[in-house]
N, C-alpha and C positions, 0 to 999 in steps of 0.2 A: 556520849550517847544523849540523845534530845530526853529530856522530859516528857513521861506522859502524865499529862494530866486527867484530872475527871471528866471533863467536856470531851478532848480527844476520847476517852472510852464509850463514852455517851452516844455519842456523833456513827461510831464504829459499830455499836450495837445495833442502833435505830436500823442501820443500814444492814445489817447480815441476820439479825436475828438470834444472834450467838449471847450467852449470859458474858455476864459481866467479866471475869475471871480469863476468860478463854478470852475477850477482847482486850483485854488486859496486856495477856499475852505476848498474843500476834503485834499489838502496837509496839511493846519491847525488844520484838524480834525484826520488827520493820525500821527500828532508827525515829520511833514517833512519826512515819510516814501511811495518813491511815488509806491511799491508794495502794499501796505497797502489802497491807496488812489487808488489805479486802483483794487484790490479786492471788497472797500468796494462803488467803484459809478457798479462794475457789476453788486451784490446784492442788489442795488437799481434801477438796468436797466438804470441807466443813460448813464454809458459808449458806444459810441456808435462801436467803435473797441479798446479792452481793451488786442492785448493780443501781449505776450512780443515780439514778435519779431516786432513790430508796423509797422511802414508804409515801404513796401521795394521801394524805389526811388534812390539809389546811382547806377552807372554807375559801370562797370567792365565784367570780366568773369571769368568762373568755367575752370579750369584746370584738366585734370585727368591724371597724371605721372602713370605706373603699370609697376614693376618687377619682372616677374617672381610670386610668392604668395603672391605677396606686393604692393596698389594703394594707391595714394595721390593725394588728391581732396586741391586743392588749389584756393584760392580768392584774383583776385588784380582788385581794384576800380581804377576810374580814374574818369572826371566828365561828360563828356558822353558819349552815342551809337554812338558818330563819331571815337572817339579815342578807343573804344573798340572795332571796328572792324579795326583799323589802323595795317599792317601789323608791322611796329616798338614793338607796343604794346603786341600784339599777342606773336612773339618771345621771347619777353623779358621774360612774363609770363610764358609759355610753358619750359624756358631754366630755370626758377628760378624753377619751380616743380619740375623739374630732378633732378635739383643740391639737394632740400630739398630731396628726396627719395632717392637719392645715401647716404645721409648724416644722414638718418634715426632721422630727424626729425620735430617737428612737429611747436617750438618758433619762431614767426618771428623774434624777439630778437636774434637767432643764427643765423637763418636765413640770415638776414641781414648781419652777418659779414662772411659769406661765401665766398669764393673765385667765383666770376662767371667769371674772364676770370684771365689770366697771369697778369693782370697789375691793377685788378680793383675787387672788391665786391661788393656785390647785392647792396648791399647802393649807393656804388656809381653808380653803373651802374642805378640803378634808379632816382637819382639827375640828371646824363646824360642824359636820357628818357624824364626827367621830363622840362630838359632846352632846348632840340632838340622838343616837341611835343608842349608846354605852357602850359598844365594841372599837375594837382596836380595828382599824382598816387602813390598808398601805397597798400604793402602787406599786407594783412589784417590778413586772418588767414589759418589755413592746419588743416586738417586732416588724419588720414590713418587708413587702414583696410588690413587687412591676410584671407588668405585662400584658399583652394586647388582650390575650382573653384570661380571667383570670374567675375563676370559682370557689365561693365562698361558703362552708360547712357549717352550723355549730351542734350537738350532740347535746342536747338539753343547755346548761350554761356553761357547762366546767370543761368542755374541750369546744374548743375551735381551730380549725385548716383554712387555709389560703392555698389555691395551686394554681402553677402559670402554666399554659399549654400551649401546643399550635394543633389546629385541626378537629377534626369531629364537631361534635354538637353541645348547645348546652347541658342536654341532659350527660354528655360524656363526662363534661366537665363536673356536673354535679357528685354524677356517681366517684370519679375518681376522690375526691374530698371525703366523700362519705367513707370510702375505702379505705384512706390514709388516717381518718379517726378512728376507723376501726382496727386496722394492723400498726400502727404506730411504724414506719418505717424509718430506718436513719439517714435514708437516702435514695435517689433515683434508681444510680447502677452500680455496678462493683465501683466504677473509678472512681464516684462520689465518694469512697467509705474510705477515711483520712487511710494515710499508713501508719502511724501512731496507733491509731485502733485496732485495723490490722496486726498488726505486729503483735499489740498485747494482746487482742485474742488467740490469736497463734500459739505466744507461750506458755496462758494456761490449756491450750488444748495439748500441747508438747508434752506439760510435765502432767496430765491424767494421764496421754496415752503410754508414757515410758514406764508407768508404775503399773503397766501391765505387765511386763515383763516378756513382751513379747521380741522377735526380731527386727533391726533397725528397717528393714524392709518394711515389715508392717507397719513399723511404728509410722515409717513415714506415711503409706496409702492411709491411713488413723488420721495422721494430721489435715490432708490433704481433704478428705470423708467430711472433717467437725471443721474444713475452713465453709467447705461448700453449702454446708449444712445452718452454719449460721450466716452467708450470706443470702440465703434459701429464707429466713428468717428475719434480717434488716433491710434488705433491699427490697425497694418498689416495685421492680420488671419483675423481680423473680418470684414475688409472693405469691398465694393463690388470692384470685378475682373476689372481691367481697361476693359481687350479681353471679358469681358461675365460679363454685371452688373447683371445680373438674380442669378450669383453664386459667394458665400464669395472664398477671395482668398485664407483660410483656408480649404477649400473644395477642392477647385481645387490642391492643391499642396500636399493634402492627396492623391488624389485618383491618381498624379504624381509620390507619391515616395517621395515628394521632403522635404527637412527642408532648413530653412532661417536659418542661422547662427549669419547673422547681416548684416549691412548698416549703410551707410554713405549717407548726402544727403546736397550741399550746395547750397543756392539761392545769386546769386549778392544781396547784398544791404539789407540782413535781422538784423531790427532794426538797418540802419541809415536812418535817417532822409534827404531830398536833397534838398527840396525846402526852398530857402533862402526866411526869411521874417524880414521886422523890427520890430522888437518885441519891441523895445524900444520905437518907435512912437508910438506903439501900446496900450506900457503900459501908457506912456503920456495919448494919446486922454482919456483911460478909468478911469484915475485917474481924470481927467479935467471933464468929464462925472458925476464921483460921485460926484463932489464937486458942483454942481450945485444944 
């Protein structure tokens, strides 16, 4: 049996909201697997926010570089809304997205050793950033997206969209972005959504609807109900319309003309964790607790 350690507990909590104890637990009963152990408290409803991108709390901003048929959506954290709206900050960020999309790519690992002026690289220049401001700030991560027409979102600083499409107009294009920062979707259509994912949502909806107790008949129109229902809920066609919740945006962009090609969508701060706590006094008090 794997080890759990304190971090794995840590990590399991941030993510479900469950005390300490009960993550404890479920990581024991999982083999130290803490997917496994956030699978298996959803199928038991304990979980009370189980899903992977867990709590978004770290600081930064979404960057969006575009050349030409080519956008890079870029994330650099820092440790708060004072220094992410710090003009030093701003620039540094905005000049490191270019450099990554002139450079067509996407590793901050290259990234980093990139030339960003005559005398200095991303790295350095953000150790400089980082001694001129007093916060900690890192390139997190990049994306990028192609495409003949492609529209470009940002939602204050902390989310940005990129979407490729054929058809309609700019404003189609705008709105559609807009749309996708506001429903977060995981993808175009049913086919887009892996089977992996499928499949595991499938068997926490399995093992709620069996602990009804109902017949394998029901159970199965159950399963079939919470597949439809959450791809009613990740998918793009099927969502309702940011401009018009009366009509799916699969509707409205048939009766446009329009196809979605694809999207790109990043939020500051999806799954880290910000708020510092002592976990270690923590686990103290609840060890001192048991032994009582």
């Amino acid at each position: 049996m794997a080890q759990v350690t304190a971090k794995m507990v840590k990590e399991l909590r941030d993510r479900t909201g469950l005390g300490m104890m009960e993550c404890k637990k479920a990581l024991e009963e999982s083999n130290g697997d803490v997917e496994v152990a956030i699978d298996n408290l959803r199928k038991s409803g304990q979980a009370k926010a189980a899903k992977k991108a867990g709590n978004i709390a770290a600081d930064g901003a979404i960057i969006i570089a575009q050349n030409g048929n080519k956008a890079l959506l870029l994330e650099v954290n820092c440790q708060t809304d004072f220094v992410a709206k710090d003009d030093n900050f701003t620039a540094f960020a905005e000049k490191v997205a270019n450099i990554a999309l002139e450079n067509n790519t996407t590793d901050v690992n290259e990234i980093a050793q990139l030339a960003y002026s005559d005398s200095q690289t991303v790295e350095e220049a953000r150790v400089s950033l980082v001694q001129k401001i007093g916060e900690n700030i890192q390139v997190r991560r990049a994306e990028t997206i192609e495409g003949d027409n492609l529209a470009s979102y940002r939602h204050g600083i902390r989310i940005g969209v990129v979407v490729s499409y054929e058809g309609g107009t700019e404003a189609t294009g705008k709105n559609l972005a807009m749309h996708i920062a506001a429903f977060n979707p995981v993808a175009v259509n049913d086919e887009d959504v892996s089977a992996d994912v499928l499949a595991r949502e499938k068997d926490i909806i399995e093992a709620k609807a069996k602990e009804s107790g109902k017949p394998d008949n029901i159970v199965e129109k159950m399963i079939e109900g919470g597949l439809r229902k959450y791809l009613d809920e990740v998918t793009l066609l099927r969502q309702p319309y940011v401009m018009d919740n009366e009509k799916k945006v699969g509707d409205v962009l048939k009766a446009e003309g329009v196809k979605v090609l694809g999207f790109k969508r990043l939020e500051v701060g999806e799954g880290i964790e910000k708020k510092q706590e002592d976990f270690a006094a923590e686990v103290a008090a609840a060890q001192a607790s048991a032994a009582k």
